[in-house]
Backbone as a printed PyTorch tensor [residue, N CA C, xyz], in Angstrom:
tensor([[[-24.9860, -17.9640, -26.1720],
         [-25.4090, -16.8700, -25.3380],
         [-24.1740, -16.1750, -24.7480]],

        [[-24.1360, -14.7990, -24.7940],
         [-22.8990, -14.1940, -24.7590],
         [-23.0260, -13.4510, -23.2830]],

        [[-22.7790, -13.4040, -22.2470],
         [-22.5470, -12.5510, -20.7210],
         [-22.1540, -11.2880, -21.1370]],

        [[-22.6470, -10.7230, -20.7620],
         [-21.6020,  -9.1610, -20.7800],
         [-21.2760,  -9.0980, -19.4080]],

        [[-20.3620,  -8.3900, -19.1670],
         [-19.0050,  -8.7020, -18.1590],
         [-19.1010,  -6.6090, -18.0500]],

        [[-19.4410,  -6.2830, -16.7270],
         [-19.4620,  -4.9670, -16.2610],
         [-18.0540,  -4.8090, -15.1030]],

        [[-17.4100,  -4.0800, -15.5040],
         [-16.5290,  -4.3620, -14.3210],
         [-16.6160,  -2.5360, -13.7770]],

        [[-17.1990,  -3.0140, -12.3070],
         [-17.3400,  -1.8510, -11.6890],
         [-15.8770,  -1.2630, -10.8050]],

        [[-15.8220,   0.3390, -10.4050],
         [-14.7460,   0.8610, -10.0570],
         [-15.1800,   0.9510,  -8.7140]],

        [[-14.4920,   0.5080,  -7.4160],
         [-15.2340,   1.1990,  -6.2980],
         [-15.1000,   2.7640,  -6.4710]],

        [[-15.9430,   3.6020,  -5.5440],
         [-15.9050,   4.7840,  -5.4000],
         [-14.8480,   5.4840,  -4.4320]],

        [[-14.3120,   4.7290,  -3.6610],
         [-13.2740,   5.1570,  -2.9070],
         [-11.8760,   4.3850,  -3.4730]],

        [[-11.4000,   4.2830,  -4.4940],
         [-10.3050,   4.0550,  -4.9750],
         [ -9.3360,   4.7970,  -4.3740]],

        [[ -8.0080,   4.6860,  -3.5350],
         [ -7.3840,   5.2660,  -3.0090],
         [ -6.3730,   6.1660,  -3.6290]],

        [[ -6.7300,   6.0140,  -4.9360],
         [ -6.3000,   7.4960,  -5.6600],
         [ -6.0400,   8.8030,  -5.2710]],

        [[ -7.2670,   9.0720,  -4.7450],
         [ -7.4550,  10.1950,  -4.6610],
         [ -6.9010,  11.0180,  -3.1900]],

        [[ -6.9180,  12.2980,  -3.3460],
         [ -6.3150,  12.8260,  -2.1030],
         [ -6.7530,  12.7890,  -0.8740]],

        [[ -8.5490,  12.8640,  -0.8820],
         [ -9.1940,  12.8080,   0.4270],
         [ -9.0710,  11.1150,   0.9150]],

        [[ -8.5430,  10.4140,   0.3990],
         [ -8.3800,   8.9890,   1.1580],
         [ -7.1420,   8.6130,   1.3390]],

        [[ -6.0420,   9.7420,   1.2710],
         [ -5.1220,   9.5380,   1.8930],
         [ -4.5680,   9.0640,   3.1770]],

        [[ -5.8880,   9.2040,   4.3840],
         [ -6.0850,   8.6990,   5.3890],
         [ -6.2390,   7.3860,   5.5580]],

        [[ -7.0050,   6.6630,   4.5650],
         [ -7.1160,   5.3780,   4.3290],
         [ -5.8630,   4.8410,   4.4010]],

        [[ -5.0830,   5.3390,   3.0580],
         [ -3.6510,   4.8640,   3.3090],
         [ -2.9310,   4.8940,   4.0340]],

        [[ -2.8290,   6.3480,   4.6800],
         [ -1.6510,   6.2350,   6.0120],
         [ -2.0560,   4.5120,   6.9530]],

        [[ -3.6610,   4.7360,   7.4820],
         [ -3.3990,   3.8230,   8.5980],
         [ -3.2170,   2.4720,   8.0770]],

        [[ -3.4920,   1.9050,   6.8830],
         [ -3.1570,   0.7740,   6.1190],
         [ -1.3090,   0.8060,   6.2690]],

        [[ -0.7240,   1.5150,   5.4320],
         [  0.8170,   1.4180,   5.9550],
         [  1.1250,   0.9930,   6.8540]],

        [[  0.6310,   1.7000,   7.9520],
         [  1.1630,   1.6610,   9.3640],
         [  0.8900,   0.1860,   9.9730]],

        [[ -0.1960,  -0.3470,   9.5080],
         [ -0.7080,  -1.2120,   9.7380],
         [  0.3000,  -2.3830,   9.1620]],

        [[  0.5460,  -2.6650,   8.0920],
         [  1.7680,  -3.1360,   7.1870],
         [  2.8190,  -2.9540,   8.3360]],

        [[  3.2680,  -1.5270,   8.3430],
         [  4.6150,  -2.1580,   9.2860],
         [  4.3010,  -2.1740,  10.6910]],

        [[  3.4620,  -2.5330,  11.0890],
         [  3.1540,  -2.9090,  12.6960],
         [  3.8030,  -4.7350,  12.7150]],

        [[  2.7500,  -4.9220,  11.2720],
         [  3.0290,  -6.3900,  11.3710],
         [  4.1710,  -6.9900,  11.1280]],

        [[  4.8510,  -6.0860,  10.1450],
         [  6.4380,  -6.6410,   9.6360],
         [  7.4920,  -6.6750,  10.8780]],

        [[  7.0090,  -5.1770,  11.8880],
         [  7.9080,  -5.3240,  12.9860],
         [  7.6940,  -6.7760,  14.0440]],

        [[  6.4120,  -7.3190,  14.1400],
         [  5.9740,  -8.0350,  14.9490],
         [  6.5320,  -9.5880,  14.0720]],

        [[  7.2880,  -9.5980,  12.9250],
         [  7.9030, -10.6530,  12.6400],
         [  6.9650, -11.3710,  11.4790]],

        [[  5.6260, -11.1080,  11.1930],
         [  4.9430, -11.6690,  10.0360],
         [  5.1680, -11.3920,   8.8510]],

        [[  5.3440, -12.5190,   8.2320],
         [  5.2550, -12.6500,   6.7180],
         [  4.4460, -12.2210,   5.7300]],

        [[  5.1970, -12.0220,   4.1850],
         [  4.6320, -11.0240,   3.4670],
         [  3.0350, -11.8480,   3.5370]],

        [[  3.1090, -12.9070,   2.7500],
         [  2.1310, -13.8510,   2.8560],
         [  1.2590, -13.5880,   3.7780]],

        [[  1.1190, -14.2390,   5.3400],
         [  0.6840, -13.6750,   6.1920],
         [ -0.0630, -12.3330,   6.0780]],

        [[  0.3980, -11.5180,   6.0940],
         [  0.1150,  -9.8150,   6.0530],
         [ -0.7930,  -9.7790,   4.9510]],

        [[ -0.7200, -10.4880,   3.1600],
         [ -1.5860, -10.3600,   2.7800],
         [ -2.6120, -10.6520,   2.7840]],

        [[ -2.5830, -12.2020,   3.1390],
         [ -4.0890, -12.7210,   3.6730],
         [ -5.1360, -12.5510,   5.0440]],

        [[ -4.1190, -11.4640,   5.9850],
         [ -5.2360, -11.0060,   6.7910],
         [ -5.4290,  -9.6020,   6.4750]],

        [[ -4.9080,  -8.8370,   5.3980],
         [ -5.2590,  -7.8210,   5.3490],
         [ -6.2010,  -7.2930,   3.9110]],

        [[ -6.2160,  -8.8410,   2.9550],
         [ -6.7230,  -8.5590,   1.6440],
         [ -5.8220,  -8.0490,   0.7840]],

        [[ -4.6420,  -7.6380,   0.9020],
         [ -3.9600,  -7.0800,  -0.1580],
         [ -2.7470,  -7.9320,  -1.1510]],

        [[ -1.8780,  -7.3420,  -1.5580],
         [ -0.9640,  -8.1130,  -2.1950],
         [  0.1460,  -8.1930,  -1.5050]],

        [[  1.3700,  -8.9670,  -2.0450],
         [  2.0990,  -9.2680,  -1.2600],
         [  3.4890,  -7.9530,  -2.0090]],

        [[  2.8990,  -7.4130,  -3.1970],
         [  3.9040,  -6.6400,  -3.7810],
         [  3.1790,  -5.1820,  -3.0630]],

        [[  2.3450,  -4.9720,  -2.5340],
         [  1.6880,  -3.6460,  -1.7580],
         [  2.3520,  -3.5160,  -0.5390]],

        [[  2.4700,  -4.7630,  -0.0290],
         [  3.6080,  -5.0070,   1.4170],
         [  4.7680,  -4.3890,   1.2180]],

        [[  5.5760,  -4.7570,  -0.0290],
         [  6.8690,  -4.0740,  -0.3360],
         [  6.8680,  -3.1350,  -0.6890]],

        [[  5.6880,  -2.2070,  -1.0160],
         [  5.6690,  -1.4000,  -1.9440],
         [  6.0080,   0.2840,  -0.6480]],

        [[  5.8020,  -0.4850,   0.4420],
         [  5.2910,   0.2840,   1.6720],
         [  5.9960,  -0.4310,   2.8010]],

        [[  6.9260,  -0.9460,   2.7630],
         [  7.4730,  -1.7580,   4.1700],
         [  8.2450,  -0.7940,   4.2100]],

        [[  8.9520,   0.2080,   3.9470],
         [  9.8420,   1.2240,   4.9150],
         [  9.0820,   3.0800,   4.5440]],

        [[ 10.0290,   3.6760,   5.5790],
         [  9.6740,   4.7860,   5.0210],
         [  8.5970,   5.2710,   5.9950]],

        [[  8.4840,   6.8340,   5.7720],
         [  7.4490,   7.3380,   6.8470],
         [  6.1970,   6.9330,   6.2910]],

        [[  5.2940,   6.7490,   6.9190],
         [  4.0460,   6.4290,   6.5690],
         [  3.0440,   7.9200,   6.1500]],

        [[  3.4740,   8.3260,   6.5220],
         [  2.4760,   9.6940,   6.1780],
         [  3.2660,  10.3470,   5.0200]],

        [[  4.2230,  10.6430,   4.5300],
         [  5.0520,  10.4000,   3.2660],
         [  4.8620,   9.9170,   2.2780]],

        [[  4.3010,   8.8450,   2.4180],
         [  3.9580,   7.7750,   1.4140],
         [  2.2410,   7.9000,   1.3860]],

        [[  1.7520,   7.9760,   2.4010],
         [  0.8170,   8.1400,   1.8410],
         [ -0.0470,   9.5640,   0.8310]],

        [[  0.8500,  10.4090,   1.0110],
         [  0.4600,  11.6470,   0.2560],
         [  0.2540,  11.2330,  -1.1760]],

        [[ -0.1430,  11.7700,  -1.8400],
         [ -0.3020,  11.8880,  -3.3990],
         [  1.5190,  11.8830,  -4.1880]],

        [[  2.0850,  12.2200,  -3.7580],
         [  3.6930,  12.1530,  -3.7530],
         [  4.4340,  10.6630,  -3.5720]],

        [[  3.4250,   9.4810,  -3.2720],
         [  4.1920,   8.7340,  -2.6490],
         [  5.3630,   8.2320,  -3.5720]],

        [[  5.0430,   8.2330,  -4.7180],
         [  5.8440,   7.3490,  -5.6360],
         [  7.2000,   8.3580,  -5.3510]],

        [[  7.5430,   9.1750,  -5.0800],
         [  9.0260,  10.2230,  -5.1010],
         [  9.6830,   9.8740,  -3.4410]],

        [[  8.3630,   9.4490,  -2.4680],
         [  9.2310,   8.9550,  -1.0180],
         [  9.5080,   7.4500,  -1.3640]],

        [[  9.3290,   6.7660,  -2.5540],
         [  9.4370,   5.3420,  -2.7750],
         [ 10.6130,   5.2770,  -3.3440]],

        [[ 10.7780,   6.2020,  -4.2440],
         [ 12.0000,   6.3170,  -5.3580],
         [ 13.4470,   6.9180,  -4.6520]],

        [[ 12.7940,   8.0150,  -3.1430],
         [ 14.3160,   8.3120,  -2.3260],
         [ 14.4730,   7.3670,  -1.6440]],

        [[ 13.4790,   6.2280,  -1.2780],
         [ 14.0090,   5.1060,  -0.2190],
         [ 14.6950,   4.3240,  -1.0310]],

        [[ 14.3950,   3.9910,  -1.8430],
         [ 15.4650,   2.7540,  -2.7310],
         [ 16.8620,   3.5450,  -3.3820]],

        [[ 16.4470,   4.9720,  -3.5100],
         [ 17.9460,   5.5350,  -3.5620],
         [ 18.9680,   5.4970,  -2.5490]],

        [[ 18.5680,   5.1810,  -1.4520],
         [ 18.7210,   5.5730,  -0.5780],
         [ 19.4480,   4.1860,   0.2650]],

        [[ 18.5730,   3.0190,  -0.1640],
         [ 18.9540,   2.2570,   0.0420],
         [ 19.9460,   1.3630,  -0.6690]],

        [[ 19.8420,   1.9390,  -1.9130],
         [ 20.9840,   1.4940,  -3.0090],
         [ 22.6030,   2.4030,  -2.9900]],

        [[ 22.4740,   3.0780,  -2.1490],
         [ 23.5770,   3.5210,  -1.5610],
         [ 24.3060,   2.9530,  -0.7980]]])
């Protein structure tokens, strides 16, 4: 007997532009906690996420990053920081 296996998309995937809001306060949220001294670990398991989403977003303006652009404020911070 064979399962078929449906794998659903949520509808608010943060793709998109109108949930950019989502993201900002998630960031911010990320570095509230990093300033307050918690671990990546930590941070992911009370927030549900990954521990490479933590890094992905631990510096940098938060509203920057969260635009549809973010990947180009990700790519000047590590330029930036590789300086």
């Amino acid at each position: 007997m064979q399962k078929n296996i449906v794998k659903k998309i949520a509808s608010d995937v943060d793709n998109y532009a109108a949930f950019s809001e989502k993201r900002y306060q998630m960031i911010c949220q990320i570095q509230n906690f990093l300033k307050e001294g918690c671990s990546y670990r930590e941070i992911a398991k009370r927030m549900g996420i990954g521990r490479n989403t933590i890094a992905k977003y631990r510096k940098g303006d938060p509203k920057e990053l969260s635009t549809e652009k973010r990947c180009l404020a990700i790519l000047r911070n590590s330029i930036i920081l590789n300086s």
